[in-house]
C-alpha positions as a LaTeX table, in Angstrom:
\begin{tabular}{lrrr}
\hline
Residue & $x$ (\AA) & $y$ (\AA) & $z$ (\AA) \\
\hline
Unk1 & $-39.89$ & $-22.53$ & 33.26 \\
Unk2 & $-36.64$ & $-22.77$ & 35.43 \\
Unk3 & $-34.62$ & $-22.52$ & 32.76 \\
Unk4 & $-36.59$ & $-19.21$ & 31.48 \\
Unk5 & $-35.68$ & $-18.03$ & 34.78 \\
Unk6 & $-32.21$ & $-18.63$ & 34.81 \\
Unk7 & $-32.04$ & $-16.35$ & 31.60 \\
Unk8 & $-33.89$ & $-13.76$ & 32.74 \\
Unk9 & $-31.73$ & $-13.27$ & 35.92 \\
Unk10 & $-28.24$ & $-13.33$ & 33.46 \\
Unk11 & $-29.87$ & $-11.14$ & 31.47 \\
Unk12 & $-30.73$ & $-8.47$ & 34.20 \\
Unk13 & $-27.53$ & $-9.33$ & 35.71 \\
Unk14 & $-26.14$ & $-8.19$ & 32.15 \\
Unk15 & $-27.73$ & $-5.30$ & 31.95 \\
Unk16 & $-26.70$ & $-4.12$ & 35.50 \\
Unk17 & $-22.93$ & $-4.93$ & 34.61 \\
Unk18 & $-23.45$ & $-2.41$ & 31.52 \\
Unk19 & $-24.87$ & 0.33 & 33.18 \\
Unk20 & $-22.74$ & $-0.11$ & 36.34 \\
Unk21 & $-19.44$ & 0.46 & 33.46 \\
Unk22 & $-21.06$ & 2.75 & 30.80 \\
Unk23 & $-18.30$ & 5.00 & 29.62 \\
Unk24 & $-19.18$ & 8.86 & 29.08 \\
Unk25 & $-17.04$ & 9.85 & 26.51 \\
Unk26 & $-15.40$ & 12.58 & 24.95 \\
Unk27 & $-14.25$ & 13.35 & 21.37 \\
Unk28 & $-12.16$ & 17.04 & 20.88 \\
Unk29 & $-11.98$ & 17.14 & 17.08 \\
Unk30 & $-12.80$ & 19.94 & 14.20 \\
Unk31 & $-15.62$ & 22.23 & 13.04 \\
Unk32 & $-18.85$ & 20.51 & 11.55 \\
Unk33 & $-17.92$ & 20.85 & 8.16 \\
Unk34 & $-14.48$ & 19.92 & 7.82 \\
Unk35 & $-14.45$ & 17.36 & 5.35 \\
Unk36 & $-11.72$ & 15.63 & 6.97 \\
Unk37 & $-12.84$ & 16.09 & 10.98 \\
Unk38 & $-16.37$ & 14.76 & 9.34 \\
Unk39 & $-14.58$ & 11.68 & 8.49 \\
Unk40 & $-12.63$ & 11.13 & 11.99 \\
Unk41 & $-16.40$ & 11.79 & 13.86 \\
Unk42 & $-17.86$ & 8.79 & 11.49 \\
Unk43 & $-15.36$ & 6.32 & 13.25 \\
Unk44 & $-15.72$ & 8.14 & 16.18 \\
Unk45 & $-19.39$ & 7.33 & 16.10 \\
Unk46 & $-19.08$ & 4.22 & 14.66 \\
Unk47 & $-17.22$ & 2.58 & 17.29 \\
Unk48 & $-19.68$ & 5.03 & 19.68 \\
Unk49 & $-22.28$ & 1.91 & 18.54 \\
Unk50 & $-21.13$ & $-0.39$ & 21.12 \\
Unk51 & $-20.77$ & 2.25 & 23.89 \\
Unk52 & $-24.24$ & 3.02 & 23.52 \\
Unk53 & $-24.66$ & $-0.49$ & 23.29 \\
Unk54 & $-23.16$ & $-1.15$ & 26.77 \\
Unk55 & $-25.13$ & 1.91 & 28.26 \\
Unk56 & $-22.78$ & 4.48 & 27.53 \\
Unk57 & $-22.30$ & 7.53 & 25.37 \\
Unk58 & $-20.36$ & 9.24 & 22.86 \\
Unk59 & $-20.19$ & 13.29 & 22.72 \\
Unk60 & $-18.49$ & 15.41 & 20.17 \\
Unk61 & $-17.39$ & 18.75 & 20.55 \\
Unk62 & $-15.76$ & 20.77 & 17.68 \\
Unk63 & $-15.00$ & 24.37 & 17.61 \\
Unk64 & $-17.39$ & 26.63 & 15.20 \\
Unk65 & $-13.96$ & 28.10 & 13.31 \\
Unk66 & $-10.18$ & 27.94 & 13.72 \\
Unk67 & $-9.78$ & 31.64 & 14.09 \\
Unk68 & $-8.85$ & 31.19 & 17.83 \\
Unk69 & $-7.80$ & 27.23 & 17.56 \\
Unk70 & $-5.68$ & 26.40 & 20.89 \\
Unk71 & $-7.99$ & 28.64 & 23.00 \\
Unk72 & $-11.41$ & 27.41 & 21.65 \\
Unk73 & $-9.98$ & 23.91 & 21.89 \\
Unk74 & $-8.42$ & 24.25 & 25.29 \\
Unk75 & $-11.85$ & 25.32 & 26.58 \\
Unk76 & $-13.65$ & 22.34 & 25.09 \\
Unk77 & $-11.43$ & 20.09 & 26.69 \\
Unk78 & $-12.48$ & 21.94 & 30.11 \\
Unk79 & $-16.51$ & 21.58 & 28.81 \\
Unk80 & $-15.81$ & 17.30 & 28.66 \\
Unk81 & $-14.04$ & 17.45 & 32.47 \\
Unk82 & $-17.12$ & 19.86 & 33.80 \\
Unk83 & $-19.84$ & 17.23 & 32.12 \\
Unk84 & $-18.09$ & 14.36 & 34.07 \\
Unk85 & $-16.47$ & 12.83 & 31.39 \\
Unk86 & $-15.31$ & 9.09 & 31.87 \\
Unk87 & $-12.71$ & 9.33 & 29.23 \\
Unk88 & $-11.53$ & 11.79 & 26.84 \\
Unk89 & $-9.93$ & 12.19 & 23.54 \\
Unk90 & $-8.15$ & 15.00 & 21.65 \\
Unk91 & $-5.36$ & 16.15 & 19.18 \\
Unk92 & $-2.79$ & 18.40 & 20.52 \\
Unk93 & $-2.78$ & 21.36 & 17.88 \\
Unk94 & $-1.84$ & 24.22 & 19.72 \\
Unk95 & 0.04 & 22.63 & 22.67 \\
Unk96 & 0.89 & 26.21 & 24.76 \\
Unk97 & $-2.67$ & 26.73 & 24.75 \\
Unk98 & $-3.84$ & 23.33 & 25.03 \\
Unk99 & $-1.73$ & 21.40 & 27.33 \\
Unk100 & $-2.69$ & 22.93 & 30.89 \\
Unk101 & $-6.26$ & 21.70 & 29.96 \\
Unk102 & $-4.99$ & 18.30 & 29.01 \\
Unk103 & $-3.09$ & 17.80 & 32.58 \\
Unk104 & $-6.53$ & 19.13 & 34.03 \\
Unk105 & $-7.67$ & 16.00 & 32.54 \\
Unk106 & $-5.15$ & 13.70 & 33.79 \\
Unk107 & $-5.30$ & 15.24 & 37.73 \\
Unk108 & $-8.72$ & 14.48 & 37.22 \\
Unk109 & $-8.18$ & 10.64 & 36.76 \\
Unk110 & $-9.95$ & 11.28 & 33.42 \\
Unk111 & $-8.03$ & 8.42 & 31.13 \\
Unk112 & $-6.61$ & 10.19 & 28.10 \\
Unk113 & $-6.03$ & 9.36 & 24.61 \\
Unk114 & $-3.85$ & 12.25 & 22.39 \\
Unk115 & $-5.31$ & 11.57 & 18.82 \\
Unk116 & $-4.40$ & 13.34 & 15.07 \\
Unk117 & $-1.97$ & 15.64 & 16.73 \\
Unk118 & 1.02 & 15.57 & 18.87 \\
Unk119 & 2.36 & 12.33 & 18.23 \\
Unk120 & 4.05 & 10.26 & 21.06 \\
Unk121 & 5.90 & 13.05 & 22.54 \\
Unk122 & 2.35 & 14.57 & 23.33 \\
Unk123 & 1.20 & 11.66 & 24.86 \\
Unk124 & 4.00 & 11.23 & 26.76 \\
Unk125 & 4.57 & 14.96 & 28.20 \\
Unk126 & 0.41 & 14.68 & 29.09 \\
Unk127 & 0.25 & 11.74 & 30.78 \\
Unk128 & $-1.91$ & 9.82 & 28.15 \\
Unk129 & $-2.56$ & 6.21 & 27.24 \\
Unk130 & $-1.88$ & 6.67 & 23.89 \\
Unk131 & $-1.09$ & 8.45 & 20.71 \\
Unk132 & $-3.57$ & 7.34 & 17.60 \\
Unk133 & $-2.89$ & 9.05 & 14.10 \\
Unk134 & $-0.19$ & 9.87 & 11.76 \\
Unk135 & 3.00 & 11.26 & 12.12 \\
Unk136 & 2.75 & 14.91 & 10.85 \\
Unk137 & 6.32 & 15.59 & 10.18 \\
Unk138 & 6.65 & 11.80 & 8.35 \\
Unk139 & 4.16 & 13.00 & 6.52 \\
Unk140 & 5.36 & 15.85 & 5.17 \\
Unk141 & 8.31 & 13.81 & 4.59 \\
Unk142 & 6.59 & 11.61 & 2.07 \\
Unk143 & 5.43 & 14.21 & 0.23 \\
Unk144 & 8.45 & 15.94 & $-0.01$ \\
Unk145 & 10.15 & 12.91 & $-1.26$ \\
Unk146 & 7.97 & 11.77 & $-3.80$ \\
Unk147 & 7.47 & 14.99 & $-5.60$ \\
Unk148 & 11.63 & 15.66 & $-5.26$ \\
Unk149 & 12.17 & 11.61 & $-7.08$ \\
Unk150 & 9.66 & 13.07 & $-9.74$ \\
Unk151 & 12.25 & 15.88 & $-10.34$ \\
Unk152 & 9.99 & 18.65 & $-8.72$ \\
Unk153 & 12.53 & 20.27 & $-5.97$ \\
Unk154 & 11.31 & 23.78 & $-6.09$ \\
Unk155 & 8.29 & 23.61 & $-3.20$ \\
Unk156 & 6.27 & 25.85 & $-1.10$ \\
Unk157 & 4.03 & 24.88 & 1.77 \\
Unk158 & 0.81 & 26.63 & 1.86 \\
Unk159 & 0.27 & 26.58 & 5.82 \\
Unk160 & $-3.42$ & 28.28 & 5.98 \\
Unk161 & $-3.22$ & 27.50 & 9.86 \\
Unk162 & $-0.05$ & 28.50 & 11.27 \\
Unk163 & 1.12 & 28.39 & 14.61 \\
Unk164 & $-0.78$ & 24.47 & 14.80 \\
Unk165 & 1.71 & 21.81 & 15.94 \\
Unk166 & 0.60 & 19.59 & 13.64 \\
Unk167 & 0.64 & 21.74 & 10.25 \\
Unk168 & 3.88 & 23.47 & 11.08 \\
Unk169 & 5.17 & 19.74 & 11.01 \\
Unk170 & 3.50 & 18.78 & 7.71 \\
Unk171 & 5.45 & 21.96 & 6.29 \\
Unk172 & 9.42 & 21.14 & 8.24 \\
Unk173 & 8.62 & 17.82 & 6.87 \\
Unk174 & 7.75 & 18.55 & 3.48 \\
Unk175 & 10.87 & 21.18 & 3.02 \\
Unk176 & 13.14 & 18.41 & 4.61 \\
Unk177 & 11.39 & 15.54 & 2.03 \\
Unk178 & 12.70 & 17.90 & $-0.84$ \\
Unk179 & 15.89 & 18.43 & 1.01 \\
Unk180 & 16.25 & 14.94 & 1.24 \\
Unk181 & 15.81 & 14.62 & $-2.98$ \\
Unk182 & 18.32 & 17.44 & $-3.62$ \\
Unk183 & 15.48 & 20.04 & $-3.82$ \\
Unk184 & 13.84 & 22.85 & $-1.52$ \\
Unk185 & 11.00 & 24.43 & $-0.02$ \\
Unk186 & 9.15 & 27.59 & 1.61 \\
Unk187 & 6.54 & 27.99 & 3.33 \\
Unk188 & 3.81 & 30.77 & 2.32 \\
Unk189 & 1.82 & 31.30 & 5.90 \\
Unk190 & $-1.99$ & 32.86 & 5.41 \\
Unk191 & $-4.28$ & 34.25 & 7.95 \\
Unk192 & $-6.12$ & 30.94 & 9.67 \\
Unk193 & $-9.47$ & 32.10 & 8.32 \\
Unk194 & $-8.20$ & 31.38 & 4.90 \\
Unk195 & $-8.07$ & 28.11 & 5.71 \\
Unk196 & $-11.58$ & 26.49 & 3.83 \\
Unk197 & $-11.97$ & 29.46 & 1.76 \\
Unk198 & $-11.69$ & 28.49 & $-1.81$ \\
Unk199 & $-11.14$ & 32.58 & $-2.79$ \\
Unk200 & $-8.48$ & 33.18 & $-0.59$ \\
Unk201 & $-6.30$ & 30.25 & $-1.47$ \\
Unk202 & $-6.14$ & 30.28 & $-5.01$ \\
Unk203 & $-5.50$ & 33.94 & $-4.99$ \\
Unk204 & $-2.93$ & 33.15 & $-2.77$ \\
Unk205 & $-0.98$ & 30.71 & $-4.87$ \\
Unk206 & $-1.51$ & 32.22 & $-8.10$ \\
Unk207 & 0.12 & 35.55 & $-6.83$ \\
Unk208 & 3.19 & 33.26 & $-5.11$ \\
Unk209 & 3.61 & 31.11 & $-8.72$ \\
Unk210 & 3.72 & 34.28 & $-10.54$ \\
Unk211 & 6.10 & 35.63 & $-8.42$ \\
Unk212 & 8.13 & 32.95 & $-8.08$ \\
Unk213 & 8.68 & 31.63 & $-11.27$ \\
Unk214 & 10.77 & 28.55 & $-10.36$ \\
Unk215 & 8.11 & 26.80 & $-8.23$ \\
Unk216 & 7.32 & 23.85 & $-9.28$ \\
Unk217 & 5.91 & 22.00 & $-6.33$ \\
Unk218 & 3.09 & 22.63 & $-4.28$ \\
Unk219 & 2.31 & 21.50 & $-0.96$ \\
Unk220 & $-0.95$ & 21.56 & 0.96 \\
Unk221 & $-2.29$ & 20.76 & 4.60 \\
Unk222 & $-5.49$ & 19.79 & 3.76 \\
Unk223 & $-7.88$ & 18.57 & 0.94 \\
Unk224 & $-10.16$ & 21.47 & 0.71 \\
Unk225 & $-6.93$ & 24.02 & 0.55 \\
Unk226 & $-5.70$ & 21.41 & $-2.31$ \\
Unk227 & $-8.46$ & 21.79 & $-4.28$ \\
Unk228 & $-8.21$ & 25.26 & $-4.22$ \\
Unk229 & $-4.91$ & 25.53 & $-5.10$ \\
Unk230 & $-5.03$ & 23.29 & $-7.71$ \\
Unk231 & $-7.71$ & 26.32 & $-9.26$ \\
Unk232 & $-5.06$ & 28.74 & $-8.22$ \\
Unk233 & $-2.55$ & 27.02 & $-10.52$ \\
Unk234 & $-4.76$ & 27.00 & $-13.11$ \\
Unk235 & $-5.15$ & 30.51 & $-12.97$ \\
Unk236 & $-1.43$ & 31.00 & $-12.92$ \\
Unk237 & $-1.48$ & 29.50 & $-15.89$ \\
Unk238 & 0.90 & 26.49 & $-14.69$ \\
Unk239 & $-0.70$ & 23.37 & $-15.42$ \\
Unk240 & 1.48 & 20.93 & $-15.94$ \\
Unk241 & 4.72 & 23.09 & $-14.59$ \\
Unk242 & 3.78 & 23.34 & $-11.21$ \\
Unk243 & 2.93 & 19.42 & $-9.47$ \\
Unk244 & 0.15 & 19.14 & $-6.48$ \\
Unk245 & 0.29 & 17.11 & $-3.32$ \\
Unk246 & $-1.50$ & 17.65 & $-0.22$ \\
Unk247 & $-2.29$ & 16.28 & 2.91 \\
Unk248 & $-5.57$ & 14.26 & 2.83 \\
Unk249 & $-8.23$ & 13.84 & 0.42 \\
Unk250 & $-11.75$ & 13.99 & $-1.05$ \\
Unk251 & $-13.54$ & 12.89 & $-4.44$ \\
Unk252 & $-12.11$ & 15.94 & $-6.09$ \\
Unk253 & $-9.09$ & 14.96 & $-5.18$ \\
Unk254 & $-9.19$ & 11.58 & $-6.01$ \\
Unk255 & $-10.53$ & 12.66 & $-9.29$ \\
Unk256 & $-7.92$ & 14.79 & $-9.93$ \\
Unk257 & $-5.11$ & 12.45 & $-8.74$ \\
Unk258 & $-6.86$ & 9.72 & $-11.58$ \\
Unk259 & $-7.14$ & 12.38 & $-14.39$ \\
Unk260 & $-3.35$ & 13.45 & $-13.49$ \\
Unk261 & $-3.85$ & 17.01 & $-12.35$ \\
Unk262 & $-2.55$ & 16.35 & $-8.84$ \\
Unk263 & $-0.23$ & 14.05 & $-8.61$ \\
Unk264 & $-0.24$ & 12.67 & $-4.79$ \\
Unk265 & $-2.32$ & 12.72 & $-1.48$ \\
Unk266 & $-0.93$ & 11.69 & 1.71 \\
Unk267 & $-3.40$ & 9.56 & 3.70 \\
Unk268 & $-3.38$ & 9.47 & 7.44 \\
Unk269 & $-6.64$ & 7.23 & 7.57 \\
Unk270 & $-8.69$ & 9.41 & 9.59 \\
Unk271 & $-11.68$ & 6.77 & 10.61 \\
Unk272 & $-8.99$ & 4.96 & 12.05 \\
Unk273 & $-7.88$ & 7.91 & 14.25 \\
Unk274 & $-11.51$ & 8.10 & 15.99 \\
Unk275 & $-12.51$ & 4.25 & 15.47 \\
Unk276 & $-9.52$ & 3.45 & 17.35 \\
Unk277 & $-9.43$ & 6.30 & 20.52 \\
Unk278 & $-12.62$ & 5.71 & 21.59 \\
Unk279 & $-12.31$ & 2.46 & 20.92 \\
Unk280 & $-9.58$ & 1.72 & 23.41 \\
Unk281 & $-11.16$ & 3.99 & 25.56 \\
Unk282 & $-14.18$ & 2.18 & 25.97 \\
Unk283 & $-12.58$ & $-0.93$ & 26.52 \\
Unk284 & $-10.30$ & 0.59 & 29.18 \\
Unk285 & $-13.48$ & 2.03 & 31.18 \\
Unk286 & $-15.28$ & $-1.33$ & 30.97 \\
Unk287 & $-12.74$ & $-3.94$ & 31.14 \\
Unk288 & $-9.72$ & $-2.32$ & 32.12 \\
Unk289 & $-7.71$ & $-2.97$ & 29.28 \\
Unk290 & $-4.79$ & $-1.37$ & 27.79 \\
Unk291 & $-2.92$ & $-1.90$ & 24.80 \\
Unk292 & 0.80 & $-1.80$ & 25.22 \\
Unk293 & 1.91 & 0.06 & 21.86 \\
Unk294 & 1.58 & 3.46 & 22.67 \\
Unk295 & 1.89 & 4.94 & 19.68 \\
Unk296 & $-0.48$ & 3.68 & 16.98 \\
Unk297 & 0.16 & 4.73 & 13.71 \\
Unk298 & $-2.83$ & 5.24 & 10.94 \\
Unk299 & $-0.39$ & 7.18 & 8.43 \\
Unk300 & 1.14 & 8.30 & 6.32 \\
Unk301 & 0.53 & 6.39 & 3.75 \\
Unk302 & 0.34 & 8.02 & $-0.08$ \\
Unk303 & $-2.06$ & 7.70 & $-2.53$ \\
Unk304 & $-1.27$ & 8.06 & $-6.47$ \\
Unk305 & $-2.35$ & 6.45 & $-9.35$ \\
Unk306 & $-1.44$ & 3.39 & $-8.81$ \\
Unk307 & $-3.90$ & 2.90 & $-5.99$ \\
Unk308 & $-6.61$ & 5.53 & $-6.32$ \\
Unk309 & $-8.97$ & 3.07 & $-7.74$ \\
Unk310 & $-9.43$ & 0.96 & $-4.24$ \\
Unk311 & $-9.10$ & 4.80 & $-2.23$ \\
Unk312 & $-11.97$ & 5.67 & $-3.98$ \\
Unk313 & $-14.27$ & 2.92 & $-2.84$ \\
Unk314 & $-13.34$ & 3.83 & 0.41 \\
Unk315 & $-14.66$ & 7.22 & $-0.25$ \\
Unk316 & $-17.64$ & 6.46 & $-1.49$ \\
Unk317 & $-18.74$ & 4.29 & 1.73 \\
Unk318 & $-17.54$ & 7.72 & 3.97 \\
Unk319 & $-14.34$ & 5.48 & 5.69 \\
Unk320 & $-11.82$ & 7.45 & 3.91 \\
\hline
\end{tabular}
């Protein structure tokens, strides 16, 4: 009997120390049904498991579109400060628009993580903890690179969001990767509500192949604009001329990277990028713990043949 008494008390005593430290927090990250941003909000809410589990909470809040990004964004960031946030996270697309809301947080005492976008220098200028994701412009880099050792150094960028931080460095860094391997690049900038839209993009690079004859490398931002533009060089008719790599990746892609129609994805592990924020948010809230390497890198790493195999099984158990 004493002894059930003794672990009753430790165990209300427990579960006063978890409510008394439950962390309210909050995840800035894409629209619903971004393949990609659905990815990020699985580690996000994965790691959201033990918050809940110590009395706390994990809320989400994407924009509807990307017609507006650094705005909509910027005002999200003010919804997670108004709903007494404990903690917040967010990328830093759109940084003119953005960053006043971002200091908001941090003269609020609101600990900050910079995730996906912005890098160090973001994190840094803000005021936050840390920087989680890839570099953007490194991974342009790598793209740029391994397409211009293949002998592909004609490139274009196909930047469906421009004016975003982070894309506009996918696109230096892919031209510089093919500068780098004795080759070069463009950039073909489309309105932001072609981003997504299947139409739109592969009209889009079938009218820039055919008028540009020489391309023979094409660069993309994201997996659903890859896909598309692998159907717009098929309509150009330049299968097998004209070589595909993109930033991130779905089962098409992977597909196509195995079959040999694209040749290259560039993985910035986005599961990571959300496991890891809230992650070290939570544990700063509760425990007061930091972790001393600012920036923490999930990318880029690329994915070709050689390794598609084990990148699929990731894929099929929604981590990558």
């Amino acid at each position: 009997m004493k002894m059930r008494k003794i672990l009753a008390t430790a165990a209300a005593l427990a579960f006063t120390s978890q409510a008394a430290f439950a962390a309210n927090i909050f995840v800035i990250g894409g629209k619903p049904d971004d393949p990609f941003w659905s990815i990020v909000k699985r580690g996000a809410e994965d790691a959201g498991k033990v918050v809940e589990a110590q009395g706390g909470k994990v809320t989400w809040l994407g924009p509807q579109n990307y017609d507006n990004l650094g705005v909509d964004a910027a005002e999200l960031i003010r919804q997670a400060i108004d709903q007494h946030a404990d903690a917040i996270v967010g990328p830093d697309w759109v940084p003119e628009a953005m960053d006043p809301a971002f200091k908001a947080v941090v003269a609020a005492n609101i600990p900050l993580v910079v995730y996906n976008a912005g890098g160090l220098g973001a994190a840094d200028r803000l005021g936050a903890m840390n920087y989680v994701g890839s570099d953007d412009y490194k991974g342009g880099v790598a793209a740029g690179e391994y397409l211009a050792k293949a002998g592909y150094k004609n490139g274009v960028c196909i930047n469906t969001l421009p004016g975003a931080a982070n894309i506009e460095a996918f696109c230096k860094g892919f031209a510089d990767g093919e500068s780098k391997g004795g080759g070069k690049s463009d950039a073909l900038p489309l309105p932001a509500t072609s981003f997504g839209s299947a139409t739109a993009v592969a009209q889009a690079v079938k009218a820039y192949l055919l008028q540009h004859p020489d391309i023979d490398a094409v660069f993309t931002i994201g997996n659903v604009d890859a896909n598309s533009a692998m159907n717009g060089i098929t309509q150009a008719g330049k299968v097998g001329k004209v070589h595909l790599c993109g930033m991130n990746f779905d089962q098409t892609v992977l597909n196509n990277i195995k079959n040999g129609q694209q040749d290259c994805a560039i993985d910035q592990q986005g599961y990571l990028q959300g496991y890891l924020a809230v992650s070290i948010l939570n544990s700063h809230a509760n425990y007061g713990m930091s972790v001393p390497t600012r920036e923490i890198l999930t990318g880029p790493g690329i994915v070709d043949k050689s390794n598609v195999d084990a990148t699929l099984a990731g894929v099929q158990a929604g981590t990558r």
